[in-house]
C-alpha positions in Angstrom: -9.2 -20.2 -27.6 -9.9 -22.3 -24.8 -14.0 -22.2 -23.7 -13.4 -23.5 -20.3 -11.1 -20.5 -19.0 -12.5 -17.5 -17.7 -13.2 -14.7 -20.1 -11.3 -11.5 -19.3 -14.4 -9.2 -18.3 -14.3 -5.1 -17.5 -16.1 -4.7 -14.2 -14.9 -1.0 -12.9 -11.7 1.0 -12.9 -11.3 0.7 -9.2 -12.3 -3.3 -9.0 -9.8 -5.1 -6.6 -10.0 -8.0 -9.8 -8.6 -5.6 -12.0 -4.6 -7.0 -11.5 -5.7 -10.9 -12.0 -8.0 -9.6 -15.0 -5.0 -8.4 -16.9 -2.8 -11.5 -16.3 -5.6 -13.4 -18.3 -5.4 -10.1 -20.6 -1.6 -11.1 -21.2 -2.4 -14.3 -22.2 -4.9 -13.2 -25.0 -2.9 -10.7 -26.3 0.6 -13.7 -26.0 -1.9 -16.1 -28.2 -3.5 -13.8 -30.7 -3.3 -15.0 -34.2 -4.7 -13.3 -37.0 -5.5 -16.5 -38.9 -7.1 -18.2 -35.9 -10.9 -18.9 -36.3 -12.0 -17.2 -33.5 -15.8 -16.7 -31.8 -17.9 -14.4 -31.3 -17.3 -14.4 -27.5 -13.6 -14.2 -28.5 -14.3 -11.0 -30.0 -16.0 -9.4 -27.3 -13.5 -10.3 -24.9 -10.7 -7.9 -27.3 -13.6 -5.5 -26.9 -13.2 -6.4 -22.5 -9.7 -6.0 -22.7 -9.4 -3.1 -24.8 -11.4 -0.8 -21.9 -8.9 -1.8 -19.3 -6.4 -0.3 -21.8 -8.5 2.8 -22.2 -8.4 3.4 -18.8 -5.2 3.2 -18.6 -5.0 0.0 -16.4 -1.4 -1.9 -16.4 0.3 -4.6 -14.8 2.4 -3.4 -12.8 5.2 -5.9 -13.9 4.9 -5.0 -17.3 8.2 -2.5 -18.5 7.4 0.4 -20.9 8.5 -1.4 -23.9 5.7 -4.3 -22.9 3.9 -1.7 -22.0 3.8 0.3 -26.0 3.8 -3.4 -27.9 0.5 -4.4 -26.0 -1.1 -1.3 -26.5 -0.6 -1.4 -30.2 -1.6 -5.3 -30.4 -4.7 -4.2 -28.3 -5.9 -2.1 -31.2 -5.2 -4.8 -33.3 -7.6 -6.6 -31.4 -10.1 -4.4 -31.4 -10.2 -3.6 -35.3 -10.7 -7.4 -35.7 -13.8 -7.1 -33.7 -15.0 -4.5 -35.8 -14.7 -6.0 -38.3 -16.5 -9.1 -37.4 -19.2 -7.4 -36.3 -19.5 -5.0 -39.6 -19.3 -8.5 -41.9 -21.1 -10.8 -39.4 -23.6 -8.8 -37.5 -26.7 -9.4 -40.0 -30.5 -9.8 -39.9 -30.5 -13.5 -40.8 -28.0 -14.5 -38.7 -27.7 -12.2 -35.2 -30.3 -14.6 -33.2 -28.4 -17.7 -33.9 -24.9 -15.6 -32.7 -27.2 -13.9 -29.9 -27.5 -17.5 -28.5 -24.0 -18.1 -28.6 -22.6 -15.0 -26.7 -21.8 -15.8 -23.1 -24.2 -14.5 -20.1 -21.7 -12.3 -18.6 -20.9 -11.0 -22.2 -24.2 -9.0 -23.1 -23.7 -5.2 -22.0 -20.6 -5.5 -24.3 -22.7 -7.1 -27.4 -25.3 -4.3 -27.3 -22.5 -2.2 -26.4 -20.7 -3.0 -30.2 -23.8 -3.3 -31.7 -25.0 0.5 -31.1 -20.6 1.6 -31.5 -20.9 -0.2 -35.1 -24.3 0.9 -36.2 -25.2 -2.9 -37.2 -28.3 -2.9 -35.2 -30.1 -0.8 -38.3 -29.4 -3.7 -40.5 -32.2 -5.9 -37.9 -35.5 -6.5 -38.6 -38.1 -5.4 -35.9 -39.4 -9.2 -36.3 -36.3 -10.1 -35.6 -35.4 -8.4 -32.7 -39.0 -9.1 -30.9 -37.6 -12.7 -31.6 -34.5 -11.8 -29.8 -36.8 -10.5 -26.9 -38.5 -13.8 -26.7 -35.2 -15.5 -26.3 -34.7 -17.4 -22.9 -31.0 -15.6 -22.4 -32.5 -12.0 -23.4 -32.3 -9.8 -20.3 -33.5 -5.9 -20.6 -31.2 -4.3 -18.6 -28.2 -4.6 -20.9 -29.9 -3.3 -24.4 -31.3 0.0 -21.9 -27.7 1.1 -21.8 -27.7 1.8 -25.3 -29.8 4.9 -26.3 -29.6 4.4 -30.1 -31.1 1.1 -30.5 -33.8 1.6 -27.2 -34.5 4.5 -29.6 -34.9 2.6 -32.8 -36.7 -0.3 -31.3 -38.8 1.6 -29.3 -41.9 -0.2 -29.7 -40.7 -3.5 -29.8 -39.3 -2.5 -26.2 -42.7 -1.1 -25.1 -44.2 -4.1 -25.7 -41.9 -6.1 -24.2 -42.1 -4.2 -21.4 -46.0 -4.4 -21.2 -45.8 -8.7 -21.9 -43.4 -8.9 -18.6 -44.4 -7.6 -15.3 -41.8 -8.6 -13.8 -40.0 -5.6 -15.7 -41.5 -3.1 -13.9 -38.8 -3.6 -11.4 -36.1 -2.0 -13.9 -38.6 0.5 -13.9 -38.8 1.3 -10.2 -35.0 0.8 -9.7 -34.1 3.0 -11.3 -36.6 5.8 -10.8 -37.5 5.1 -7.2 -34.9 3.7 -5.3 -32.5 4.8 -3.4 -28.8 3.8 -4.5 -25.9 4.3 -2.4 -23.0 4.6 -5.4 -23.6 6.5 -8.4 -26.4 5.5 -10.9 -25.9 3.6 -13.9 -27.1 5.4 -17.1 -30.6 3.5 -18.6 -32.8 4.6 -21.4 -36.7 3.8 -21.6 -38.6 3.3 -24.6 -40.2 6.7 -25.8 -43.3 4.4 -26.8 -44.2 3.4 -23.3 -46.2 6.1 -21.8 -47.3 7.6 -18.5 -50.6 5.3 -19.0 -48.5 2.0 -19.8 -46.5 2.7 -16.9 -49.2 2.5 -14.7 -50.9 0.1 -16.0 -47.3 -2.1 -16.1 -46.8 -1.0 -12.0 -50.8 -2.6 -11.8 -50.2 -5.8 -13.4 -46.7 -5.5 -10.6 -48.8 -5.3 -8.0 -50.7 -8.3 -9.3 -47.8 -10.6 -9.9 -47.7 -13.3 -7.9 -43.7 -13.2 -7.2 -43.6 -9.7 -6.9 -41.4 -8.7 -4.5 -42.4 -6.4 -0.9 -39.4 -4.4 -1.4 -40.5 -3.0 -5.3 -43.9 -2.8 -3.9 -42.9 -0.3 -1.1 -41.3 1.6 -4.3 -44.2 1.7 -6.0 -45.9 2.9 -1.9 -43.4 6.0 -2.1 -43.2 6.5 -5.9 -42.6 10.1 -7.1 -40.7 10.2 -10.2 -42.7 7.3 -11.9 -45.9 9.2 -11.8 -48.8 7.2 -10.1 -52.3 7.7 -9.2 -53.1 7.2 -5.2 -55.4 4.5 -6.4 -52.5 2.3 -7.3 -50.3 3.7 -4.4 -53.0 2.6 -2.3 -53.4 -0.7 -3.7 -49.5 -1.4 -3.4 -50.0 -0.3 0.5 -52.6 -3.0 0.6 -50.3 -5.9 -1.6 -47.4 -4.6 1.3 -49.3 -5.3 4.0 -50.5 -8.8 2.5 -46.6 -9.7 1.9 -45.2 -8.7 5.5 -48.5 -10.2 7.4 -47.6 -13.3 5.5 -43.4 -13.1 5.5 -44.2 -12.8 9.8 -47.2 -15.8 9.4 -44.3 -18.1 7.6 -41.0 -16.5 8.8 -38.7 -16.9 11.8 -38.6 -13.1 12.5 -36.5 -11.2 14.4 -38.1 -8.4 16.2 -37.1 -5.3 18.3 -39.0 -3.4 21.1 -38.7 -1.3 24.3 -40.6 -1.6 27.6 -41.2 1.6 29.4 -41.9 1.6 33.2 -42.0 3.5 37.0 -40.5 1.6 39.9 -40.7 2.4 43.2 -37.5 0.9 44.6 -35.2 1.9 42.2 -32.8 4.8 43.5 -31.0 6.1 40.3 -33.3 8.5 38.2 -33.4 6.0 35.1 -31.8 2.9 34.1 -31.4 0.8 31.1 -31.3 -3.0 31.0 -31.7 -5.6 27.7 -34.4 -8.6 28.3 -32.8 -11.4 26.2 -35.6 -13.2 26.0 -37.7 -11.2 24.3 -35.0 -8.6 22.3 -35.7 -5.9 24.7 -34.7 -2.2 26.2 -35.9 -1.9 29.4 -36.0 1.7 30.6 -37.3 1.8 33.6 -37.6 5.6 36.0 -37.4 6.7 39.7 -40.5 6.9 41.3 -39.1 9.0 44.3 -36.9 11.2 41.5 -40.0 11.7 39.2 -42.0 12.7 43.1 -39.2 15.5 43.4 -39.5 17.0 39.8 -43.1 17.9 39.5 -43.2 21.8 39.5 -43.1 22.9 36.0 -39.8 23.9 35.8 -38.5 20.1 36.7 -41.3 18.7 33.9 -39.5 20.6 31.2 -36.4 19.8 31.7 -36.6 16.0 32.2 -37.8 15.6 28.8 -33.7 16.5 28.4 -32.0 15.1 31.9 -33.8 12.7 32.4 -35.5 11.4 28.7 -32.1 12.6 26.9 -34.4 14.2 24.1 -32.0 16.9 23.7 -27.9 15.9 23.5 -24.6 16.9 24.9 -24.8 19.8 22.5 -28.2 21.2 22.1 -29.3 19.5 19.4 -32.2 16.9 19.3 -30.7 13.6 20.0 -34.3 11.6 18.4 -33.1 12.3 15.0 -31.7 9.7 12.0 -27.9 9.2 12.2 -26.2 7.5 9.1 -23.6 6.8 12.0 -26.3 4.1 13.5 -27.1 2.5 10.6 -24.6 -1.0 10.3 -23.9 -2.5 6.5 -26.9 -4.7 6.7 -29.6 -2.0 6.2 -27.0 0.1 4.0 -27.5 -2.7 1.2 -31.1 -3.3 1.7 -33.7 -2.2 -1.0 -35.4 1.6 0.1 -37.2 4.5 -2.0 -34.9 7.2 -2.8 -38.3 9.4 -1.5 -38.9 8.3 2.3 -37.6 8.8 5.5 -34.8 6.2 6.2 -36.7 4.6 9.4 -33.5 2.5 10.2 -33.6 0.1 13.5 -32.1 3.2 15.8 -34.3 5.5 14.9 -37.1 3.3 15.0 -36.3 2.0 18.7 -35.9 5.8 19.5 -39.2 6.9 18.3 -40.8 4.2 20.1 -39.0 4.3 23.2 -39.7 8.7 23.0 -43.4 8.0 21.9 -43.9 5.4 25.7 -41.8 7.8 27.1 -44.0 11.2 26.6 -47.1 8.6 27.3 -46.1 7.4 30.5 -45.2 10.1 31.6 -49.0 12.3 30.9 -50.1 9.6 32.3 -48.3 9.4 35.6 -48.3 13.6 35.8 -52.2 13.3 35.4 -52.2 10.6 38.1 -51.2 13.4 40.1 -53.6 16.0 38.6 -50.7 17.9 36.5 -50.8 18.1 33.0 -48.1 18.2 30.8 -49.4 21.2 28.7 -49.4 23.5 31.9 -45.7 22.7 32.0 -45.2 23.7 28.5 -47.9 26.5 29.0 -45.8 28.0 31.8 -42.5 27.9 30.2 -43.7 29.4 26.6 -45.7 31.9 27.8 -44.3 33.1 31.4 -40.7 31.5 32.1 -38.6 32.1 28.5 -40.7 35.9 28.7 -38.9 36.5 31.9 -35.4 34.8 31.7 -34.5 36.7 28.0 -35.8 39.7 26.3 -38.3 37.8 23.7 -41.0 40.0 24.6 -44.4 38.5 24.2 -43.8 34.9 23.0 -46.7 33.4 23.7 -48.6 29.8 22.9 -52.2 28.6 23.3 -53.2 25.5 24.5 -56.7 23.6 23.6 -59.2 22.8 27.0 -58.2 19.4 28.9 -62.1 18.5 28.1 -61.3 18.3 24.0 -61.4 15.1 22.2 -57.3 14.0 20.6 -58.8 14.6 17.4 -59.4 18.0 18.5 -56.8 19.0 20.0 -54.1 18.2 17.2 -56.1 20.6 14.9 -55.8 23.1 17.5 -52.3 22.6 18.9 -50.5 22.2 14.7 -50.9 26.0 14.0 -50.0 26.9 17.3 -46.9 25.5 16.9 -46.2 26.5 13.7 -47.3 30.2 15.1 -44.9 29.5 18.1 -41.7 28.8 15.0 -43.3 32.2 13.4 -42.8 34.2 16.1 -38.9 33.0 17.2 -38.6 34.0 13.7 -40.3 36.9 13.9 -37.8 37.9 17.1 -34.7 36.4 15.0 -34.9 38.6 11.9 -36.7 42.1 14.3 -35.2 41.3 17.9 -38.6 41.5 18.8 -42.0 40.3 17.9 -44.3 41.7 15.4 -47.4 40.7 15.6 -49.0 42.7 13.5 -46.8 41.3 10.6 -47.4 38.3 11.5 -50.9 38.2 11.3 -50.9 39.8 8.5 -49.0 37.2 6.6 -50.4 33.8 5.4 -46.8 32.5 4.3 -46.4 28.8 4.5 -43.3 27.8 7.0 -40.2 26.3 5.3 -38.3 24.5 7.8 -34.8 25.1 5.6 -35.3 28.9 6.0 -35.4 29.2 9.5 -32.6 31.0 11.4 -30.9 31.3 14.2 -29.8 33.9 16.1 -26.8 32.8 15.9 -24.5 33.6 12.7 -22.0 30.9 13.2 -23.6 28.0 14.6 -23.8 24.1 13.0 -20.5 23.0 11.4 -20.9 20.1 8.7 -18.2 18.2 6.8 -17.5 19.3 3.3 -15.9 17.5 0.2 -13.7 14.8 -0.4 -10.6 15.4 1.7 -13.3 15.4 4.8 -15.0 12.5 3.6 -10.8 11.2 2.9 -10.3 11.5 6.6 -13.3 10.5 8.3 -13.5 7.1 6.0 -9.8 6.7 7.2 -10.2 7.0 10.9 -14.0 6.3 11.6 -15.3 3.9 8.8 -15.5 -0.1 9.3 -14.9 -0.5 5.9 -11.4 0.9 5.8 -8.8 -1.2 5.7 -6.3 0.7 7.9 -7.6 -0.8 11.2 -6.7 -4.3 10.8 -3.2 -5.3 11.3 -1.8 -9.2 12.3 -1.0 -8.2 15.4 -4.5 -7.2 16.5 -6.8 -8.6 13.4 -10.1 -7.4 14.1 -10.5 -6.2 17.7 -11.0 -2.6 16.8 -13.6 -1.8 14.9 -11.8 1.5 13.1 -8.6 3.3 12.6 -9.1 5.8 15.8 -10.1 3.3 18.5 -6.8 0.7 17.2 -4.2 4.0 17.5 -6.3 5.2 20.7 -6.3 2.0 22.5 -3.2 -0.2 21.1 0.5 0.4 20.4 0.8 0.3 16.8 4.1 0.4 15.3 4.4 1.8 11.6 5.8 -1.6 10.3 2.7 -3.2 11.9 0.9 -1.8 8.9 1.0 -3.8 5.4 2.4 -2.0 2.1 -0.9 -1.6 0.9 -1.4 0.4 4.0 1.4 2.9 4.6 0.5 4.7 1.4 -2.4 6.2 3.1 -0.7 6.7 7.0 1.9 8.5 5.0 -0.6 10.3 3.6 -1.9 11.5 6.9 1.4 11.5 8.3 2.5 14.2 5.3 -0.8 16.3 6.7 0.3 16.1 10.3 -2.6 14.4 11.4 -0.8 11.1 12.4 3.1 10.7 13.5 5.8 8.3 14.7 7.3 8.6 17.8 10.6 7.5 19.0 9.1 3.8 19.5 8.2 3.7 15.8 4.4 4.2 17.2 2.1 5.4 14.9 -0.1 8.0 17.1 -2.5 10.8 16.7 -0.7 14.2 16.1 -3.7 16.4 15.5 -5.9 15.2 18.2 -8.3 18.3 18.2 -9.0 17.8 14.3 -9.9 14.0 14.5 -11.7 14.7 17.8 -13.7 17.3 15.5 -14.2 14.3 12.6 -15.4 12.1 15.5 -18.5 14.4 16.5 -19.4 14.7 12.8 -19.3 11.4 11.9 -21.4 10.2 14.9 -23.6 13.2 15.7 -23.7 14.6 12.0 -23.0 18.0 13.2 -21.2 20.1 15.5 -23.2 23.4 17.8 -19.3 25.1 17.4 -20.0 27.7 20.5 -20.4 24.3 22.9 -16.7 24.1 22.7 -13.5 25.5 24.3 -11.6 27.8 22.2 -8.8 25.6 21.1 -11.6 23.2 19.3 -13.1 26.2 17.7 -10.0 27.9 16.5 -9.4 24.1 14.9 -12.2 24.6 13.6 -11.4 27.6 11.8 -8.2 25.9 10.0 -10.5 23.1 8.8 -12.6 25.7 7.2 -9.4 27.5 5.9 -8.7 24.0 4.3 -12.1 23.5 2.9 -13.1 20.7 5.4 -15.7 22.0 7.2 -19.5 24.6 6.1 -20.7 26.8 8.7 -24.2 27.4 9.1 -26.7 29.6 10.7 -30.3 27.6 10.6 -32.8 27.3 13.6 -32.2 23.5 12.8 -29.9 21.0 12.3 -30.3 19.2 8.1 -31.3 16.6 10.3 -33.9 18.0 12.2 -35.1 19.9 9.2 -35.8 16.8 7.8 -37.5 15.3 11.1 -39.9 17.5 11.5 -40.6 17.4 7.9 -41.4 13.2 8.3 -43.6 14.1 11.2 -45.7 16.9 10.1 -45.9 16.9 6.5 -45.1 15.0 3.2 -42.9 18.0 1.2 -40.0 15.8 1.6 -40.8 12.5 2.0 -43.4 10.1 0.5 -43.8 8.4 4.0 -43.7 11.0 6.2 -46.8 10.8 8.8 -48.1 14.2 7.9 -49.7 15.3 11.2 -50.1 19.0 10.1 -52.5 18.1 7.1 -53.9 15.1 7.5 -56.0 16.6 10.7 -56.3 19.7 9.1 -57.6 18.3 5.9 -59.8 16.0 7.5 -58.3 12.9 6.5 -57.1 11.7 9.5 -58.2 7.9 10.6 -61.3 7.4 12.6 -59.2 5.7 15.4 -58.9 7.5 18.8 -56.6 5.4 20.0 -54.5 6.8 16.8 -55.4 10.2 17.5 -53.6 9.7 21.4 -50.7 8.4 19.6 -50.5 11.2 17.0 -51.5 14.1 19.9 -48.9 12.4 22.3 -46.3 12.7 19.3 -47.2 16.4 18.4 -46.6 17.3 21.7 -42.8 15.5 21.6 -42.4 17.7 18.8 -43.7 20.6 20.3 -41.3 20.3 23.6 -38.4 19.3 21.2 -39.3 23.2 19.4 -39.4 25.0 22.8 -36.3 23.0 23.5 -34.6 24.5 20.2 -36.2 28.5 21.3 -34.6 28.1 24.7 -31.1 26.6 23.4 -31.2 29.6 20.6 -31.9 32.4 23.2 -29.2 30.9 25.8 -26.7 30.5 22.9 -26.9 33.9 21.8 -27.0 35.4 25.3 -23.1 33.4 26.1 -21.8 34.4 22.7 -23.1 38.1 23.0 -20.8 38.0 26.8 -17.9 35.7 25.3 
């Protein structure tokens, strides 16, 4: 067979390869000749081509009769490998054929190794030789159970000699993957203590890499003391202070300020020069919105804390997040702080400063606002009875006051609960139970509430109209000027033989659901505009408060969930903001979460007090956000109770 061809190689069932891949495969399977003396990589690649037949991959230009002859020649193929590797596959010669086998060839060596038992017949000298090899990689043997199992040791060690293995290690216990996890197997021999010590020598390493380091940071699975978790924090910092001292780095901020000229109650502009947001905020407007009742509700009109409908618009949105940080390395465990949701914390944290700091300028504080409208305002406007919050003294140090304002929150979150589940208060019950608070068990008042997507028809439709990745919203005729499916059919007149053949299978699809159809100008348009309108506020909002829309949405709503496309739910908050206030206020769910709740409660806060004004200014965002959530709840209920 000819060496300087490309080998026929099995990447997946759905690679877009898989068609040339099989042309090659013809050849081979043309050109076979029992009598030829054939290699070792030849074998393997009648292994390669064998799986595309087990997965019942075809040319399509091959008839039934081709079809039934190359399937049986294919198992003809296959036996002969066996057979090589039953009568060749021995101790005193698998490291000089080891040396032989192409780079792109080893998953499927190991892989007919362990299928044909020969790995038995190796001597454990002889496979720590193998390890010592310069072509030896890890990753491929791990796939194969049997032989990690039998060469346990041997791996351990191997392991333990190579730091730079402890990424394989962290990969695949740590990190985050966006498709479905490859199946490895670790040496039994190598303990809890070896691991550690292995992640140690990591951190050591002198090419070791920041993004396995921040693993090791947020490690939960691989089980680590917060000595070396600490020390990786350290070896983080070190990397980044040095990637920014020898990098041309690309940063992101906001600027935050009053003006006194400027009309409109906020504006938004972008310095160039220095990759900024500038938001900048009425003088005169902020002047005619200082009674209580004006402070409260600019944190939503005017500092757009809450959205369009009710729900808190500072959360993560996987809508936000472009390819680039999709494909970059992240623990499974933390909080994905993407570029968004990093500018919106910052741009919420100025935002909540500034403002103190201009109310105070005018001696009114922000916590007689929130004061007023806990314990006198949502009292009077709906029948909550006795909700009620405490505020710690002006005079108390930041330190102080975010040990005395955590519990009152949580209390505040006990008591709309207490109200949700009683339709009134008890505090007796409540202070007689010490019951931690979940945020996931919270409910609303509300039994039909948050709508989420469900399955893979939803997913189906939203990846067809919404996704950049699709391939339905490029056509000749417009190439790339829309970025998805919706704004191309929405803005442009597409005809239905604008689209390519490898198209039209899937608008016929959606055509057969009534989603799409052609007009009488062979247009391709939106039939179903209420459904994809739906799709559109759950792909870019994640969610969807069903009682903030007219009844024809909402009884389209009740078809999707007839078809399975759509959960109802009836939690206090949104997954999303669940998981928000988790990052902020404790570490339950996330490894990096900034655990405000604990940390001052526990005493292990920093000694910095300009951190504790940053960390009080941010408990109070979240308490607003809260009091925000109460207020939505109680309005909600009172329109659906009248509708």
């Amino acid at each position: 067979m000819g060496k300087d061809r490309n080998r026929v190689k099995f990447y997946s069932k759905n690679d877009m390869a898989s068609g040339h891949q099989l042309k090659e495969a013809e050849k081979v399977l043309n050109s076979y000749n029992e009598g030829n003396n054939y290699s070792i990589n030849d074998f393997i690649e009648f292994y390669e081509i064998n799986i595309y037949f087990e997965n019942d991959l075809f040319l399509l230009s091959w008839s039934e009769n081709e079809k039934e002859n190359y399937k049986s020649k294919v198992l003809i193929l296959l036996e002969a490998t066996k057979q090589f590797w039953i009568n060749n596959i021995k101790d005193e010669n698998i490291l000089s054929l080891f040396e032989e086998v192409d780079y792109g060839f080893y998953d499927s060596f190991w892989a007919l190794t362990n299928k044909f038992n020969v790995y038995k017949r190796i001597d454990k000298q002889t496979f720590e030789e193998i390890t010592k090899s310069n072509r030896f990689s890890i990753r491929p043997l791990l796939k194969q159970q049997n032989i990690v199992d039998f060469f346990s040791q041997k791996i351990r060690n191997f392991f333990i000699d190579n730091p730079v293995s402890a990424e394989i290690l962290l990969s695949f216990f740590e990190e985050a993957q966006g498709r479905e996890k490859e199946a490895l197997y670790f040496p039994n021999a190598l303990n809890n203590l070896d691991k550690e010590n292995l992640i140690l020598d990591y951190i050591n390493y002198p090419e070791a890499n920041i993004n396995y380091i921040k693993l090791i940071e947020n490690s939960k699975t691989v089980k680590l003391s917060n000595k070396t978790k600490l020390l990786a924090k350290k070896k983080a910092k070190q990397l980044n202070d040095e990637a920014f001292k020898n990098s041309n780095v690309l940063s992101q901020g906001v600027g935050i300020s009053i003006s006194k000229d400027q009309k409109e109650p906020s504006n938004i502009s972008f310095d160039k020069d220095n990759r900024r947001l500038i938001y900048t905020y009425s003088e005169d407007y902020l002047n005619a919105t200082k009674s209580f009742i004006g402070i409260y509700k600019n944190f939503n009109h005017l500092f757009n804390f809450i959205n369009f409908q009710g729900c808190i618009d500072l959360v993560y949105k996987e809508s936000e997040v472009d390819t680039f940080e999709k494909i970059l390395m992240r623990s499974k465990n933390e909080y994905h702080i993407s570029f968004s949701f990093h500018r919106q914390s910052l741009t919420s944290n100025f935002q909540m400063i500034l403002y103190a700091k201009y109310l105070e300028s005018h001696n009114i504080y922000m916590e007689d606002s929130l004061n007023y409208i806990v314990n006198e305002y949502l009292n009077q406007i709906f029948p909550i009875n006795g909700l009620r919050i405490k505020f710690p003294t002006k005079e108390t140090s930041y330190e102080e006051k975010i040990r005395s304002l955590a519990p009152e929150l949580e209390f505040l979150i006990k008591q709309y609960q207490s109200y949700v589940d009683n339709s009134s208060i008890d505090f007796e019950l409540l202070e007689f139970s010490s019951e931690p608070l979940h945020y996931s068990k919270l409910k609303s008042k509300i039994e039909q509430k948050y709508v989420y997507g469900k399955g893979n028809n939803f997913l189906r439709l939203e990846y067809d109209f919404f996704s950049d990745q699709s391939s339905l919203f490029y056509t000749e005729k417009f190439k790339s000027k829309h970025k998805n499916l919706y704004e191309l059919l929405t803005k442009e007149n597409v005809l239905y033989s604008d689209f390519k053949a490898y198209q039209t299978s899937e608008i016929d699809y959606l055509i057969l659901k009534k989603i799409l159809s052609v007009n009488s100008n062979g247009c391709v348009e939106i039939y179903n505009k209420s459904l994809v309108h739906i799709i559109s506020i759950l792909h870019y909002q994640g969610v969807l408060n069903y009682w903030y829309y007219p009844e024809n949405i909402r009884n389209e709503i009740l078809l999707m969930k007839a078809d399975n496309l759509i959960i109802f739910d009836n939690s206090f908050f949104t997954d999303e903001e669940r998981r928000y206030f988790n990052y902020y206020l404790n570490k339950k769910e996330f490894t990096n979460g900034l655990d405000l709740r604990n940390k001052y409660l526990h005493g292990s806060n920093s000694k910095s007090v300009d951190e504790h004004e940053r960390d009080y200014y941010i408990l109070l965002k979240l308490l607003i956000l809260i009091i925000h959530k109460i207020n939505e709840d109680l309005k909600l209920e009172n329109s659906v109770s009248h509708n």
